[in-house]
N, C-alpha and C positions, 0 to 999 in steps of 0.2 A: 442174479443173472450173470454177473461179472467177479471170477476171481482174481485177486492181487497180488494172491500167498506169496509173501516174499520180495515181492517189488518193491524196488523203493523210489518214492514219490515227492518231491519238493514242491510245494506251491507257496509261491513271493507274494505277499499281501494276503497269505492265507488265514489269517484273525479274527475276518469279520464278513457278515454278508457271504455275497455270491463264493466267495474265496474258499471261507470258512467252509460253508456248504456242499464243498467240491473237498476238502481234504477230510472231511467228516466223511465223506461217503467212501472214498478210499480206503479210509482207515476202515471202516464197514466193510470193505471188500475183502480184508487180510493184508492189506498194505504195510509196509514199514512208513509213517510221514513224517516230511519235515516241516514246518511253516514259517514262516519271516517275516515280519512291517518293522517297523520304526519303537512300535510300543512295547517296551519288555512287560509292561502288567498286562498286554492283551496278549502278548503270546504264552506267557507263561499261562492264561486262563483257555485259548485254544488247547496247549498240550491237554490239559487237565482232561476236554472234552475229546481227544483225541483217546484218550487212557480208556473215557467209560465206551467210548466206540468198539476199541479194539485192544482189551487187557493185554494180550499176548503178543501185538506187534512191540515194535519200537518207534518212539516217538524223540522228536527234537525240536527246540525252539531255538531261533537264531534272531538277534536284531541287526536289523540294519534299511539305509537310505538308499533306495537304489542309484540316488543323485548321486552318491558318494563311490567312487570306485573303488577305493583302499579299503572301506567298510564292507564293503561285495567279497571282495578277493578276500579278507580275512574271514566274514558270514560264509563262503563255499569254502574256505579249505573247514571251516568246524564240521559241513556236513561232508567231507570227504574222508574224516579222521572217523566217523559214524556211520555212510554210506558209502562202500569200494564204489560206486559207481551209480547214477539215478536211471533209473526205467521210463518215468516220467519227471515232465518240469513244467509245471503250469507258471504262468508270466502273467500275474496279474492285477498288479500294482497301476493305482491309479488316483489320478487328483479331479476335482470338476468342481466350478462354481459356477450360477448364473450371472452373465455380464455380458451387457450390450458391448459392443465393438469400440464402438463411441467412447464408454466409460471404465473398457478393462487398459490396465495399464500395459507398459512392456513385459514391467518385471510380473506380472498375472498370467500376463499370455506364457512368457519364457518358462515361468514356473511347469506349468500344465503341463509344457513340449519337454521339459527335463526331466520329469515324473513319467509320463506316459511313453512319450518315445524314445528318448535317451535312454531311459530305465530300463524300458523294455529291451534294447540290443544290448545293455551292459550286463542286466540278468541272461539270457540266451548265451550271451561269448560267455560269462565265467562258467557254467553251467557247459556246455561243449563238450569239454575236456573228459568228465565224469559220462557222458552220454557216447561218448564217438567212437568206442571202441568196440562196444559191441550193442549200437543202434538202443533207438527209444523214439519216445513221442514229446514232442511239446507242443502244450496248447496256451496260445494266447487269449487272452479276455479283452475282447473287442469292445466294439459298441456300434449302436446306428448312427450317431452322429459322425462314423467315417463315412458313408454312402448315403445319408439323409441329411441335407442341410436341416439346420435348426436355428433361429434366430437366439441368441444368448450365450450361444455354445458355439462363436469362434474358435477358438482357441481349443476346445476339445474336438471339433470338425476337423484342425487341422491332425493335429496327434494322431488319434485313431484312425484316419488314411492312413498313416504313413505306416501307423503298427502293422496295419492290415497288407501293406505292400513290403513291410516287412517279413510279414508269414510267408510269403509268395515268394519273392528273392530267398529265401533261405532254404527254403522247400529246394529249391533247385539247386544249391550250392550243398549241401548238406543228404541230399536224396541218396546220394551215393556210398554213403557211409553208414547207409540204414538209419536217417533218424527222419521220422515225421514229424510234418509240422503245419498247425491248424491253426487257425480262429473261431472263434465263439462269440456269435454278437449276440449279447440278453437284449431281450424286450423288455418291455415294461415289467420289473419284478418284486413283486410285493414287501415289504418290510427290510426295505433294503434303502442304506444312506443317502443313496443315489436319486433315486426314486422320489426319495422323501425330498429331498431339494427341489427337484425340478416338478413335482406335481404334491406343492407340502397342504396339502388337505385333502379328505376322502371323500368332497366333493371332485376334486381335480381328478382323482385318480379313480374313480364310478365313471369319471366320461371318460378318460385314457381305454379303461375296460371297453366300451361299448366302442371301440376303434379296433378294437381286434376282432377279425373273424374268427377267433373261437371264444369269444366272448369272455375274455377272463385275461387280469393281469397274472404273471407267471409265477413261480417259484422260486425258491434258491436248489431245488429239487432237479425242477426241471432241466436248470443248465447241467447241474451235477452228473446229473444221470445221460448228457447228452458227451461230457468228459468223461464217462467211464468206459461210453462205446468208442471215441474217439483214440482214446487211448490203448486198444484192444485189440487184439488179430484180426477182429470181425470188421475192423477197418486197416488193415493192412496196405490196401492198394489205395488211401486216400492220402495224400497229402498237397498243400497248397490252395487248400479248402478254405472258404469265408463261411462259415454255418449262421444262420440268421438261426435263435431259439427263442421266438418272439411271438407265437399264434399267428404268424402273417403279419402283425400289427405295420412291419416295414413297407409292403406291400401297396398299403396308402392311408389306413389308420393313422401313421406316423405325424404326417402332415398337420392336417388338421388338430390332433389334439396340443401337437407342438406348438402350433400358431396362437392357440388360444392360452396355452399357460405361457409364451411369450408374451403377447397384449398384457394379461394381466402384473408377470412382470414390470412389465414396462410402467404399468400406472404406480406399481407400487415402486 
């Protein structure tokens, strides 16, 4: 439905899961991608997957911490020696662990807030410069734990606010120079790291299901495919958008099934 030919596309933390899933499907579009984490054996096996997607684009692997900012500046000048300029920049780098309040430490919490939020404005401003000249999209990977409290998930409740008011602030500051700029909160998404942590049995994740009005945990598909329209003229007048891609789950599924893989946390 969506052509790329030619575009070109960076996703930060594009190696694995929800990320992966979304620079796979780009590449699927005619996209030129880049991808980036921490891991040079996952990125270099991303490229690989990125090759049988789309023989005829261009593909790139870059490591780097987004915590690190000398590592950023040097990871975006390699994709700017490869890309004159990106089309897109998905932002979506992230850390999470379960821990009550009580027993996450400083340096746990800080961690979280310098992965998820700090990461997130340090990939956006390198990333800018390559985007501002002649307008693009970037889409953030949100989550429901910025608008849905969850017991175990301080420290990611707060981050993801801020990511999320960071799509908003920048939508505005940025709107003029033609770039957009979204969020994408996944739902409950099957076969995904994240997922498996906070609901790690497919008991947990059979009643996470029956929480969602469309009765089903989601895809790494569905978010992708919610980035390709995001990203695309057919959204042209959107920007400053929070997108919930979740079956409704947020709606009030959320609640419930969180409180109960909280409790059992807790016993464990």
């Amino acid at each position: 439905m969506f052509s790329y030919q030619g575009k070109n596309v960076v996703v930060v933390g594009g190696t694995s899961g929800i990320n992966l899933g979304i620079a796979i499907r780009f590449s699927q579009a005619g996209a030129n991608v880049a991808v980036a984490s921490r891991s040079e054996t996952k990125v270099n096996a991303a490229v690989e997957q990125l090759k049988l997607a789309n023989p005829e684009g261009k593909h790139l692997g870059v490591c780097f911490d987004v915590r690190d900012l000398e590592a950023l500046k040097l990871g975006f000048a390699v994709i700017a020696d490869s890309f004159s300029h990106i089309d897109v920049l998905v932002s979506g780098a992230a850390g999470n662990f379960p821990s009550s309040a009580e027993k996450l430490s400083e340096n746990g919490f800080k961690s979280v807030m310098d992965i998820d939020l700090l990461g997130s404005f340090q990939v956006l401003k390198q990333g800018f410069p390559l985007i501002k000249e002649q307008g693009g999209a970037i889409i953030q990977i949100s989550a429901p734990q910025a608008f849905v409290p969850m017991p175990m998930q301080v420290h990611v409740c707060a981050a993801k606010a801020g990511v999320d008011m960071l799509t908003k602030t920048l939508a505005i500051e940025w709107g003029c120079k033609g770039i957009r700029i979204n969020s994408i909160v996944p739902g409950p998404i099957a076969g995904t790291e994240g997922f498996d942590r906070l609901a790690p049995s497919a008991e947990l994740q059979a009643h996470v299901a029956k929480g969602v009005p469309l009765r089903r945990n989601g895809s790494c598909d569905d978010i992708a495919n919610a980035a390709l329209f995001l990203a695309s003229d057919m959204a042209s007048y959107i920007t400053g958008a929070v997108l919930p891609v979740d079956g409704g789950w947020s709606l009030g599924g959320a609640g419930a099934a969180i409180a109960e893989i909280g409790q059992l946390a807790r016993r464990n």
